[in-house]
VOGU-145331 format. One line per 4 residues: for each residue x, y, z of C-alpha. Coordinates in nm, 2 decimals, decimal comma. Example, Ala and Ser with C-alpha at 12.3 -4.5 7.8 and 13.67 -1.06 7.14 Angstrom:
<lumros>
1,23:-0,45:0,78; 1,37:-0,11:0,71
</lumros>
This chain:
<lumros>
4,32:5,88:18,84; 4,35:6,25:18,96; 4,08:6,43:18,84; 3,99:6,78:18,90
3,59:6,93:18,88; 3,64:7,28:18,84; 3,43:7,63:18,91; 3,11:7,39:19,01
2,86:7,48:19,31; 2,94:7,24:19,53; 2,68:7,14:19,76; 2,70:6,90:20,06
2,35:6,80:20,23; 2,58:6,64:20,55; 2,77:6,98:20,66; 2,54:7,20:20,46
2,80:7,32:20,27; 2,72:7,49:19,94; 2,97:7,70:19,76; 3,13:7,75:19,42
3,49:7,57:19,49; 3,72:7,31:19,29; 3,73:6,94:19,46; 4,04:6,70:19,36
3,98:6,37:19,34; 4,29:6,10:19,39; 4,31:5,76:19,45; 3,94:5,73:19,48
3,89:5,97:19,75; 3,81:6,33:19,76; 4,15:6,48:19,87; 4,11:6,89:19,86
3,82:7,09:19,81; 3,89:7,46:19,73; 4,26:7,44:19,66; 4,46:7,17:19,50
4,75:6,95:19,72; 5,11:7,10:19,63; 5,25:6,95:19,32; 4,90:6,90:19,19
4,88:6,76:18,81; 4,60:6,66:18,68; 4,48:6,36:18,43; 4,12:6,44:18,38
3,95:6,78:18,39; 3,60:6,86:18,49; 3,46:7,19:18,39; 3,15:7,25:18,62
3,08:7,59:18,54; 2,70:7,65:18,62; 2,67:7,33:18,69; 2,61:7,17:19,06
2,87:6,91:19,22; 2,63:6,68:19,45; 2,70:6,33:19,66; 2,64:6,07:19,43
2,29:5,94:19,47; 2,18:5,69:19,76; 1,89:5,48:19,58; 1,76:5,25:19,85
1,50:5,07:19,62; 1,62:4,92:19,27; 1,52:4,64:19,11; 1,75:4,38:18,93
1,73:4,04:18,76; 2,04:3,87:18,66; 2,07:3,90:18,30; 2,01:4,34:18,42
2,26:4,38:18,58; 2,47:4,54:18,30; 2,21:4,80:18,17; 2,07:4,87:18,54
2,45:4,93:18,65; 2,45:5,17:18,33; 2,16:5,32:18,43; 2,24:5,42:18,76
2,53:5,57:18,63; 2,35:5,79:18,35; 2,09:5,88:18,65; 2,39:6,00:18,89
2,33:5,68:19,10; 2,65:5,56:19,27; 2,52:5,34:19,56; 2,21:5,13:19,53
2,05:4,89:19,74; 1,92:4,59:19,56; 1,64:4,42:19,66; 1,65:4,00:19,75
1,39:3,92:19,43; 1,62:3,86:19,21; 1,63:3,51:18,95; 1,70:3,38:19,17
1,63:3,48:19,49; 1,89:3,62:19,73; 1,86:3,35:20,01; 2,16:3,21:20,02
2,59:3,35:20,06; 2,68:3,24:19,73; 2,42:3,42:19,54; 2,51:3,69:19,74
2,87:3,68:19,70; 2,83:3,63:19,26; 2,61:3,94:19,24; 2,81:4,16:19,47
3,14:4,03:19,27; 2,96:4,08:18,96; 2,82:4,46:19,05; 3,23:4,56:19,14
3,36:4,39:18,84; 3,23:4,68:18,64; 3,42:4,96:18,85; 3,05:5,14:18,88
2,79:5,20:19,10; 2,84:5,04:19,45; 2,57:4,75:19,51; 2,46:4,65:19,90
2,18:4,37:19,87; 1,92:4,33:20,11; 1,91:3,94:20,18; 1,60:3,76:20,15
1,41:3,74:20,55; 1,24:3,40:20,47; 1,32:3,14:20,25; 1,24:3,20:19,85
1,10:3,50:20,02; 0,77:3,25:20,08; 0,70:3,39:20,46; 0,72:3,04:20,62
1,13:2,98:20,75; 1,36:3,23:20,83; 1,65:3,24:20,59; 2,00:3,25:20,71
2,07:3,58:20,81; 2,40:3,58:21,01; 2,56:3,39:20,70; 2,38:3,63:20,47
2,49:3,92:20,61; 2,85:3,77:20,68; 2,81:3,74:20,25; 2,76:4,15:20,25
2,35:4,21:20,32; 2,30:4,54:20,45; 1,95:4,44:20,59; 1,68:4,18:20,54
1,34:4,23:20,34; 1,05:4,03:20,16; 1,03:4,26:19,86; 0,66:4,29:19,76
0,57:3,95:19,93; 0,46:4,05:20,26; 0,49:3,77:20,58; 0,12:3,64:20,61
0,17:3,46:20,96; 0,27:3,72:21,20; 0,42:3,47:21,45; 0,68:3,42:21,20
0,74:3,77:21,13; 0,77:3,85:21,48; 1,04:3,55:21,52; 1,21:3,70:21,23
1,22:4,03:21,43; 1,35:3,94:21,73; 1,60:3,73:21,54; 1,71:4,06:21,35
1,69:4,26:21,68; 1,94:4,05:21,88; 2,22:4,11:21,58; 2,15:4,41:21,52
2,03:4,39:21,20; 1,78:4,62:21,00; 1,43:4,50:20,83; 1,28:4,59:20,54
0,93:4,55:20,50; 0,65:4,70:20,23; 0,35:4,71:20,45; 0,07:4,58:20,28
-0,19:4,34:20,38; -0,24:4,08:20,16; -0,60:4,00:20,21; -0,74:4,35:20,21
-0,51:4,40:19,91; -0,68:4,09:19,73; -0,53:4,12:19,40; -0,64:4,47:19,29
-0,42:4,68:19,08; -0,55:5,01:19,17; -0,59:5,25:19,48; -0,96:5,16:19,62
-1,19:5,46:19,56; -1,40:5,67:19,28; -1,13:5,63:18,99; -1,11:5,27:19,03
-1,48:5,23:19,03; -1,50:5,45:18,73; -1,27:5,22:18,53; -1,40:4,89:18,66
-1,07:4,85:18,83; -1,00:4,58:19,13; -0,92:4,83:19,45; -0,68:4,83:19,71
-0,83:4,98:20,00; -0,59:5,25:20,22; -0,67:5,00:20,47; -0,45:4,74:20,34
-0,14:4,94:20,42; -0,24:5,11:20,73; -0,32:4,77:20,91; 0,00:4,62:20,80
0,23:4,92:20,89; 0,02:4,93:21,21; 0,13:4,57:21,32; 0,49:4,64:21,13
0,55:4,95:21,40; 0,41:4,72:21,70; 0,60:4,46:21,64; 0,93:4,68:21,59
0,79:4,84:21,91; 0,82:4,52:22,11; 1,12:4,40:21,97; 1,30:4,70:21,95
1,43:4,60:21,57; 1,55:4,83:21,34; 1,24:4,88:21,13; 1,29:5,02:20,75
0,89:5,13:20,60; 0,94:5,12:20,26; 0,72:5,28:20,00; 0,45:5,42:20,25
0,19:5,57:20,05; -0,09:5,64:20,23; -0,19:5,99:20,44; -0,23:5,79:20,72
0,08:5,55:20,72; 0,30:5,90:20,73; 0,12:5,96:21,05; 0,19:5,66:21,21
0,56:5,65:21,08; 0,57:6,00:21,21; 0,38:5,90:21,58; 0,64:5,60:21,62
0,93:5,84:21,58; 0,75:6,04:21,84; 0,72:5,76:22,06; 1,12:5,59:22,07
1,02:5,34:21,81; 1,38:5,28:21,58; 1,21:5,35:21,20; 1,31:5,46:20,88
1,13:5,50:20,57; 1,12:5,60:20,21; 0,87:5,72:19,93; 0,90:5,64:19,59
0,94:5,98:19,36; 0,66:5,86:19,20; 0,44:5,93:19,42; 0,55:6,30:19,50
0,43:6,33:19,19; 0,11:6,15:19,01; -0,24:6,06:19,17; -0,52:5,80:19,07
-0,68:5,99:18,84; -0,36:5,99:18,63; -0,42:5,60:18,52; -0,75:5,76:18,36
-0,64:5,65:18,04; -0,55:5,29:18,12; -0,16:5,35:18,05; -0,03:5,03:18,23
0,28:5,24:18,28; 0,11:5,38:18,56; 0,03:5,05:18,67; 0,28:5,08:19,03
0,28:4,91:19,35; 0,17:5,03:19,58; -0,07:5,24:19,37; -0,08:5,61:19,27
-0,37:5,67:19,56; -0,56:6,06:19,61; -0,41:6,41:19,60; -0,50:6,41:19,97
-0,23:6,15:19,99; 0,03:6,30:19,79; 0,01:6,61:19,96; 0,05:6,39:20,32
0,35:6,22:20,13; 0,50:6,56:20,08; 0,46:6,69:20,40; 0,64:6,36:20,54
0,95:6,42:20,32; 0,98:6,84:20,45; 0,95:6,73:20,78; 1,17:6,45:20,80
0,95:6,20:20,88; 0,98:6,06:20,57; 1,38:5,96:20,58; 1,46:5,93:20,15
1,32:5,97:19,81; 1,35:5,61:19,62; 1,33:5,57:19,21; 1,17:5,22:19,32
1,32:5,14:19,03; 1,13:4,79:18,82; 1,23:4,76:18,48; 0,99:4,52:18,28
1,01:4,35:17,94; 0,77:4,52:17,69; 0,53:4,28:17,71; 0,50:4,26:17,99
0,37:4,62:17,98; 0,17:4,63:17,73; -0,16:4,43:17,81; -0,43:4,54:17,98
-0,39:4,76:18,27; -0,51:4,51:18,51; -0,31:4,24:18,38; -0,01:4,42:18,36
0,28:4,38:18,56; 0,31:4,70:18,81; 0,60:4,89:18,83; 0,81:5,16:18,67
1,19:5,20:18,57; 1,28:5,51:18,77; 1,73:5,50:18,81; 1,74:5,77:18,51
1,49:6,01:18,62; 1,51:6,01:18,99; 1,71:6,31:19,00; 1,56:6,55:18,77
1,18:6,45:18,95; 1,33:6,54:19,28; 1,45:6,86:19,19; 1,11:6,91:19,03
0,98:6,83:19,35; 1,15:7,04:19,53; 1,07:7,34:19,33; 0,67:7,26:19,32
0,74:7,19:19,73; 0,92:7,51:19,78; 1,19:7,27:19,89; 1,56:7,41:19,93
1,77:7,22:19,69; 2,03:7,14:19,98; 1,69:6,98:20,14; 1,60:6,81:19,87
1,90:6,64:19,75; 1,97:6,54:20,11; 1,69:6,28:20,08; 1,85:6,11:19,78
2,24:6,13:19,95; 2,31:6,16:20,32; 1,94:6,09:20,47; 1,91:5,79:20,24
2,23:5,67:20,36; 2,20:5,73:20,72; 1,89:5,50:20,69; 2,01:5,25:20,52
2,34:5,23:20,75; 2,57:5,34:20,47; 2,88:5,58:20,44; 2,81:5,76:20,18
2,60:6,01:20,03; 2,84:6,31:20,15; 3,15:6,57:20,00; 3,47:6,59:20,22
3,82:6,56:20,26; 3,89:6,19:20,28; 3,58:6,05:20,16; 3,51:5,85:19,90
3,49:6,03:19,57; 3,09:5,92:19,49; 3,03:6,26:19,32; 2,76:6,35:19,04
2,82:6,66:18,85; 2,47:6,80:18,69; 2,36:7,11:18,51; 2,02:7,23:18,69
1,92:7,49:18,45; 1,91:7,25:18,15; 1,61:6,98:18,02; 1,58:6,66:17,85
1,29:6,53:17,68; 1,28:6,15:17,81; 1,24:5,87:17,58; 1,27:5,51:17,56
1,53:5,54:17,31; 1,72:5,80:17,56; 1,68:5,55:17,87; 1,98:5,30:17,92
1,78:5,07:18,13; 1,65:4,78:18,00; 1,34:4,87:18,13; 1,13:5,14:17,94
0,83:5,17:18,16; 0,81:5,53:18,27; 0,52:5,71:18,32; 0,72:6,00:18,29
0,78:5,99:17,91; 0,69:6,27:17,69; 0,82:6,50:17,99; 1,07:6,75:17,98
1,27:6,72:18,32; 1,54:6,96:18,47; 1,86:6,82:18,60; 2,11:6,69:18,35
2,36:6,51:18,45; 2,71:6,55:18,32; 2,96:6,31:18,45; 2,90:6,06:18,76
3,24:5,99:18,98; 3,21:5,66:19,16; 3,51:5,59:19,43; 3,73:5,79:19,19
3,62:5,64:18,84; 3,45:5,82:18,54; 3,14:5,60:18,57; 2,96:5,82:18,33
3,02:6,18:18,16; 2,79:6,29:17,88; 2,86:6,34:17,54; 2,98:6,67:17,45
</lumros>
């Protein structure tokens, strides 16, 4: 289809190109920007007038089971998501080529959002025998990771490592010791004590990501932190970088944004992993992302059945859906961060790409037409009945957020254009 986005600001993290212009769209590439090919005629027009034309959004931390995948795919599309990188615990677990090979079959049957799984680094994800992982990624993985179930026996994660290393391929790893960790559900400190919470010391993740950067050290893998969450943990992603060591790593929007002392009410929807920890950290986590040391902004998004949501905080299950609203809380962000906007959306586009070892996330001539059209100056009020995901749990609703999208372009396809 030739479509054609007309009188937007177009703005390009890559090239740092930002400009009101027109960009054609043919064949599923982006083949003019400024003015149209001779003998132009288009099928679909686009007005963008005060609106911004962005990449479509790199999310390199989504959650889906199989019977999801239709309202998560629907989802990413509503949130201006056009590539995402699925994580290997999925029902069942990405450990093998042909589970692989359905989902990724199944995620390009709906002409959508572009899906690159991370395969699973052990077995069932259970930390004891290495998966497969030249016939996993030969079946389309991008990288390898454990999800939330960290590698216990370090011999085994540093076999896995030098595995990965000697193909070249990228791990993915949430650092979090399990033993320090012991089962709490909240950040370890005066909150949790107040509310009779189980803690999770700071501890827990700076041990872990201090053996995770070692061992990438020594093995010279391609090391991807995700979620870091801790003051500390940014300091020793940022002293690896420093020091030659190849890492990457992410932050989940979430925490850019809420604390510890904003569970105070026991609303299980801020029940999250790893958890909302001290405004000392948030501030650290900010710094991380202006800096660069922090490499992309992640939705880490975990839709969950309502009941599993509504028990106890302790007893419920942590996480947050996050596809729809990752946009409009990083332009938040980068307004309370006195962020650039070009800045800021880099790190949900091109940086998130670039660590991820993807091709996207950028506007030119001959790329792929992954494009998200959005109006910055206008709000939405988000609801559950508003959110397409099957998930509902956001700690975010009640809020009015900036940053609505209009119409999402993925490889040349009307993935989703809002009602007029």
């Amino acid at each position: 289809m030739k479509i054609a986005i007309r009188k937007g600001r177009v703005i390009d993290p890559a090239s740092k190109f930002d400009a009101v212009a027109d960009v054609f769209v043919a064949a599923g590439k982006i083949v003019a920007i400024g003015e149209p090919p001779s003998d132009w005629a288009s099928k679909k027009e686009i007005n963008a007038d005060g609106c911004i034309v962005a990449p479509g959004l790199v999310d390199l931390a989504v959650h889906v089971k199989r019977g999801t995948l239709t309202t998560e795919i629907a989802a990413a599309s509503a949130g201006g998501v056009t590539s995402m990188v699925c994580s290997p615990d999925t029902d069942p677990v990405l450990d093998e080529p042909g589970l692989v090979d359905m989902l990724r079959l199944r995620a390009q049957s709906f002409h959508s959002t572009h899906l690159y799984p991370l395969g699973a680094l052990t077995k069932a994800l259970a930390g004891v025998q290495l998966a497969e992982l030249s016939k996993l990624a030969l079946a389309g993985c991008i990288g390898f990771a454990q999800a939330d179930r960290p590698i216990v026996d370090t011999q085994v994660l540093l076999r896995a490592m030098q595995y990965a290393a000697t193909f070249d391929f990228s791990v993915w790893l949430q650092p979090e010791d399990v033993h320090l960790a012991n089962n709490g559900v909240a950040h370890e400190g005066e909150v949790a004590s107040r509310l009779g919470l189980a803690g999770i010391p700071s501890s827990a993740e700076i041990i872990a990501l201090s053996t995770h950067l070692e061992l990438a050290r020594v093995t010279g893998v391609r090391l991807h932190v995700c979620r870091v969450s801790t003051a500390e943990g940014v300091g020793l992603i940022r002293a690896a970088k420093l020091g030659g060591v190849k890492v990457t790593a992410d932050v989940a929007i979430n925490h850019l944004h809420l604390i510890d002392l904003d569970i105070g009410h026991f609303d299980s929807n801020y029940r999250l992993s790893p958890p909302l920890r001290t405004s000392r950290d948030r501030d650290a986590l900010r710094a991380g992302v202006i800096d660069g040391t922090i490499d992309a902004i992640v939705s880490d998004h975990t839709p969950r059945p309502e009941d599993a949501k509504q028990l106890p905080f302790g007893e419920a299950a942590p996480g947050a859906t996050g596809l729809e609203t990752l946009l409009s809380l990083t332009l938040r962000f980068a307004e309370s961060a006195k962020l650039s906007l070009t800045e800021a959306l880099g790190r949900i586009t091109h940086h998130a790409a670039n660590a991820a070892g993807l091709r996207a996330g950028h506007i030119a001539v001959d790329a792929v037409a992954d494009l998200c059209v959005f109006d910055p100056g206008a709000y939405r009020l988000i609801t559950k009945a508003g959110l397409k995901s099957a998930g509902k749990n956001s700690p975010f609703l009640g809020y009015e957020l900036p940053g609505v999208v209009r119409a999402t372009i993925t490889a040349g396809h009307i993935a989703f254009e809002a009602a007029a």
